[in-house]
N, C-alpha and C positions, 0 to 999 in steps of 0.2 A: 364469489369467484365467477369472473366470466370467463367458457372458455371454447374454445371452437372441435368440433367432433365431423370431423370429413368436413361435409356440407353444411351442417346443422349448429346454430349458435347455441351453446347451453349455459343457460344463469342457474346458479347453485344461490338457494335462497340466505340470507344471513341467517347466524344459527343463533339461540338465546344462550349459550356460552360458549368461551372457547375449543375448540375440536381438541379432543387428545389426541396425540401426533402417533400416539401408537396404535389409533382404530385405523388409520389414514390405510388406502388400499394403493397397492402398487400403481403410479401414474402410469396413461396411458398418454403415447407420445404420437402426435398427425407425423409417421413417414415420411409425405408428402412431402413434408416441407425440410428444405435439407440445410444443414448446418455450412458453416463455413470451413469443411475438414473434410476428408476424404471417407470418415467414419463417422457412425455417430456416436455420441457422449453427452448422455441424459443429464443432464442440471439436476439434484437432489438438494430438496431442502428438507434436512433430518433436527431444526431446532426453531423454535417461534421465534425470536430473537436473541438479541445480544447482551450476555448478562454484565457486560461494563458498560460503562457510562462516560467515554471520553467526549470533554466538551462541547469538540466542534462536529463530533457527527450525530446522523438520526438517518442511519441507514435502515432501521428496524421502525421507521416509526408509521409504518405499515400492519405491526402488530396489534392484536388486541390488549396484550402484553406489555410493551412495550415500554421500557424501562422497569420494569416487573420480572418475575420470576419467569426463566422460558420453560414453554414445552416442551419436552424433547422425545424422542424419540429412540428405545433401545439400540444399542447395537446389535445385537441378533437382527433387529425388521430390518434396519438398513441394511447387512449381508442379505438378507432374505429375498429385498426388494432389487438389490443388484442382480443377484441372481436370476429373479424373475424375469427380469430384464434379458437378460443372456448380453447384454456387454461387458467391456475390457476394461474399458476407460469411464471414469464419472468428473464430473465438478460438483463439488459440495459449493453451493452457494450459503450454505450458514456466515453470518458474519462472524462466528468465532470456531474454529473447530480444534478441540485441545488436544494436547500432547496423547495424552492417556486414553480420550476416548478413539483419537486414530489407530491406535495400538488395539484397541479391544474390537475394534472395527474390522482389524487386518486378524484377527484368529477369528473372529466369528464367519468372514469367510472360509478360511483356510478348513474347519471345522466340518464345514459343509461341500467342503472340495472344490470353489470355484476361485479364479484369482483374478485380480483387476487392481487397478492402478488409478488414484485420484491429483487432481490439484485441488486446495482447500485454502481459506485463512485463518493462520494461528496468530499467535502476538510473539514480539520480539521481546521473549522474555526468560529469563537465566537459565532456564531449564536447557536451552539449545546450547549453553556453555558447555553442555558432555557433551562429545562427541560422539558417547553411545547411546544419546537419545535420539540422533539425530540418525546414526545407524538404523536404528528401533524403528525410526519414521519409514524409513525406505526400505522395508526389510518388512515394514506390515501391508505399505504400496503405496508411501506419499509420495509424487513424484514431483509435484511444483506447489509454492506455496508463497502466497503474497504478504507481504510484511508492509508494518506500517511502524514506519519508524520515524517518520513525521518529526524530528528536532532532534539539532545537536544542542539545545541547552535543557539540561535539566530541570532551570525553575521553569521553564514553558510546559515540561510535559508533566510537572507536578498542577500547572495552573489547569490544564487540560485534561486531568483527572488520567493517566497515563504513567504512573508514577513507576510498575515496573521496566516499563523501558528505560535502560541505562545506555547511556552513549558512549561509554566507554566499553562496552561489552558488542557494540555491534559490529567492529570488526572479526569480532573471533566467531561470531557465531554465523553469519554469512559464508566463513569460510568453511565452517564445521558441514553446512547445508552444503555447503560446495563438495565437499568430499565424499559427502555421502551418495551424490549423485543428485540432491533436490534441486530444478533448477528455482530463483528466486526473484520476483520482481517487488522493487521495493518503491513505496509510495514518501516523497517528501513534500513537507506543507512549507511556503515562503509566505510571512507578513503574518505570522499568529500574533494577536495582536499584545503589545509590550517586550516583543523580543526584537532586539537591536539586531540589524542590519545584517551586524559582523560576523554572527551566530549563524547564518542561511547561508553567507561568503563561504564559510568552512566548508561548504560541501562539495568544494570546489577540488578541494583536497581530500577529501574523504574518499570520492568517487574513482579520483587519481589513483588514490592507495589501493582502496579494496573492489575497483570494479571488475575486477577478473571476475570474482565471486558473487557477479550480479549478471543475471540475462537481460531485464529491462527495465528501464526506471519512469517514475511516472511522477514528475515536479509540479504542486498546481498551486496556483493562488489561494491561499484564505478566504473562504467566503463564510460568511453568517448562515446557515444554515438552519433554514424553518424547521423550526419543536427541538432542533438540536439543544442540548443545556446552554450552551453558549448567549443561545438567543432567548434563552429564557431570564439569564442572569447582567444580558446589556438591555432588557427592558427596563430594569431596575438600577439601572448604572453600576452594577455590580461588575462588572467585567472590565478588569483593568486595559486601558488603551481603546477602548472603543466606545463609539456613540452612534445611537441608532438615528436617523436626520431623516428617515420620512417613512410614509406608509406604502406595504407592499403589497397589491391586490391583485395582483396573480398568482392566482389559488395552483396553477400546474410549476410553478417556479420555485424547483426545491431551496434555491438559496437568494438571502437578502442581499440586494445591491445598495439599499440605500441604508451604507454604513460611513461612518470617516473614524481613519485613526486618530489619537489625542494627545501621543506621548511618544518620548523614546525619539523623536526625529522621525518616527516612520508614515510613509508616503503612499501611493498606487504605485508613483513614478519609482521610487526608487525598490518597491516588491516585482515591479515589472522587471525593474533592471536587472537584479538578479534571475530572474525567471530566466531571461535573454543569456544571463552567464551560464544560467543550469542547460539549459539548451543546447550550449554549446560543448559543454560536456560531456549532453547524451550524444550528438556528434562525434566524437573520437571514442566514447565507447568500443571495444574491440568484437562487440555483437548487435553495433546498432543496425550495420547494412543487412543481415542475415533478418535480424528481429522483424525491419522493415519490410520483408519481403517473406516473413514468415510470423505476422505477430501472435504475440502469446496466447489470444483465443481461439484461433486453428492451431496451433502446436497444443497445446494443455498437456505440453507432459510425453506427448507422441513419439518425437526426438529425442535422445537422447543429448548428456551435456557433449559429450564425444563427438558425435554427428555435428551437433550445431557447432563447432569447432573446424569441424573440417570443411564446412560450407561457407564459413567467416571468411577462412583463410582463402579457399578459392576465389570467395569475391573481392577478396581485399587482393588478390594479384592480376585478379581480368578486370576489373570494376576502377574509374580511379576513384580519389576519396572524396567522401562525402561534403557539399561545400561547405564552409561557415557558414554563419550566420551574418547575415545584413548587415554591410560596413558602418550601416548609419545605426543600429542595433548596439553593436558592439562600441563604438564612440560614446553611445548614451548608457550606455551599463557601465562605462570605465569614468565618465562622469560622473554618476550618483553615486560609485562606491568611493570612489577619492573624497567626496563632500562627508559622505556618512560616517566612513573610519576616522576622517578628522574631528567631528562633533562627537562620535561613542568614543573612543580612546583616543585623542588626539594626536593619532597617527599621522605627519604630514608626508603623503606620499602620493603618486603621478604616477600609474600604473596607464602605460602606452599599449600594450597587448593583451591577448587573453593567457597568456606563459606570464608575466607580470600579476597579474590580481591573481591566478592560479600558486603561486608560489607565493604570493604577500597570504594567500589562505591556507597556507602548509606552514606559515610563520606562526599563523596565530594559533592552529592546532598545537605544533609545539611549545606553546607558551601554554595552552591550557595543559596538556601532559605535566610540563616542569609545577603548575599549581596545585597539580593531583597531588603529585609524587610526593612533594611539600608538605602535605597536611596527613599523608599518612605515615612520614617520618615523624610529625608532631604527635 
């Protein structure tokens, strides 16, 4: 670890095994230097990594752990360490932070008599179907919490190593967050490699439905991802849809470029296209202009969902609305998706706007509903 003390550069030598996370001493943080928020809000990292293993990431692969068992860190140190701190506000940067152990998090403060309020990420996964766990989150101090919900098809997040994410559960449970008062930003992946086109389309509808109950959303391209299992399993051409076409030797470049998809009809051109439709969507969002002028790393939770409501709507009547996206944008995403839907379901349709592909992607949700419904009367 290098790390800077006032003036003074400090190297902490490697150690010959990993640190137990529970000798760790309360960080000491340079003042000096100020955050992007009116207060400050220490970054805690209370686990070595992340004990899943979805595909396309290696956000942990930083650890010495690292796909291995984490170190963790009691609940009792981290109230202790908050405390120590004497702040309100934290971000848990753990790549995973659970249901239970934020619960045991929220009385080990309470315990000790200090109270504070974090944003963290957990997994979008059935447990947030009670409502009174989602109670439980905000009532022990969760107050924002990024979800990765990365795919409306099931066989991608089963290929992805993902498997309790259910997409039919993530409307209820976004709302459940929504009620409770957590606010939520959720992460979508477009172009995972062997998932049709049609399946990224749907979020077009998804977003429509349930984006009340989202603060901000963050759409990104597919990329191959260095040490991630992904790019461990297209070395080997294991990895359905993808080939790896040359060598990467930029050692600071967390993700592979030199990839092409192989199947499926899928493109750059036409994962861009959709990018360019998601885009458009975070545009009419009913909290993009407030988000935009308030993004989620200076808020962490500061505001409430109320507030950011009431400064939505101010800007949305002095403010005009946000423009579209690039006419020549939107002409090329309304292109790849008419070609696409005709080669995946031979859909033949001519969709002229973004109210056109947005409703053709409300069609195809409902078609996947009536296939549910179907097999569970069977």
């Amino acid at each position: 670890m290098i790390w800077r003390d006032r003036g003074t550069v400090r190297v902490n030598h490697r150690t010959p095994a990993p640190t137990d996370y529970e000798s760790l001493p309360t960080p000491v943080f340079d003042r000096e230097i100020r955050q992007w928020s009116p207060d400050f809000v220490p970054p805690l990292h209370t686990m070595s990594n992340c004990p899943m293993r979805c595909g396309f990431c290696s956000i942990a692969a930083g650890s010495d752990t690292f796909l291995g068992k984490p170190r963790v860190m009691s609940e009792r140190r981290v109230a202790e360490h908050i405390a120590a701190l004497g702040v309100e506000r934290v971000d848990f940067v753990d790549e995973y932070l659970t249901i239970p152990r934020q619960i045991r998090i929220g009385r080990e403060l309470a315990r000790i008599g200090h109270r504070a309020t974090w944003q963290c990420y957990p997994t979008a996964g059935d447990q947030l179907l009670d409502p009174r766990n989602c109670e439980a989150l905000a009532q022990a101090g969760c107050r924002a919490v990024q979800l990765g919900l990365e795919s409306l098809d099931p066989q991608t997040l089963r290929q992805e190593a993902k498997p309790w994410n259910h997409p039919a559960n993530y409307g209820r449970i976004l709302e459940n967050l929504y009620n409770a008062g957590i606010q939520v930003h959720v992460f979508i992946i477009v172009g995972v490699p062997g998932e049709p086109i049609n399946f990224s389309l749907r979020w077009l509808s998804f977003l429509e439905e349930h984006g009340a109950h989202i603060l901000t959303i963050k759409s990104g391209r597919y990329r191959l991802t260095r040490r991630a299992p992904d790019e461990r399993r297209s070395t080997v051409d294991e990895l359905h849809g993808l080939q790896v076409t040359g060598q990467d030797n930029q050692l600071l470049n967390l993700n592979r470029d030199q990839f092409r998809y192989t199947t499926n009809g899928l493109s750059r051109k036409r994962v861009e296209a959709v990018r360019d439709l998601l885009e458009e969507a975070c545009r009419r969002h009913w909290a993009y202009q407030v988000t935009s002028s308030l993004p989620w790393w200076i808020n962490r939770g500061r505001f409430s969902l109320e507030q950011l409501h009431q400064v939505a709507d101010q800007l949305s009547a002095h403010r005009p609305a946000e423009p579209s996206i690039p006419g020549s944008h939107l002409k090329r995403g309304l292109s790849k998706i008419t070609s696409a839907v005709h080669e995946e379901l031979g859909l033949r349709t001519a969709p002229i706007s973004y109210e056109d592909v947005r409703d053709l992607a409300a069609r195809l949700r409902a078609g996947d509903e009536t296939v549910a419904a179907g097999g569970r009367r069977g």
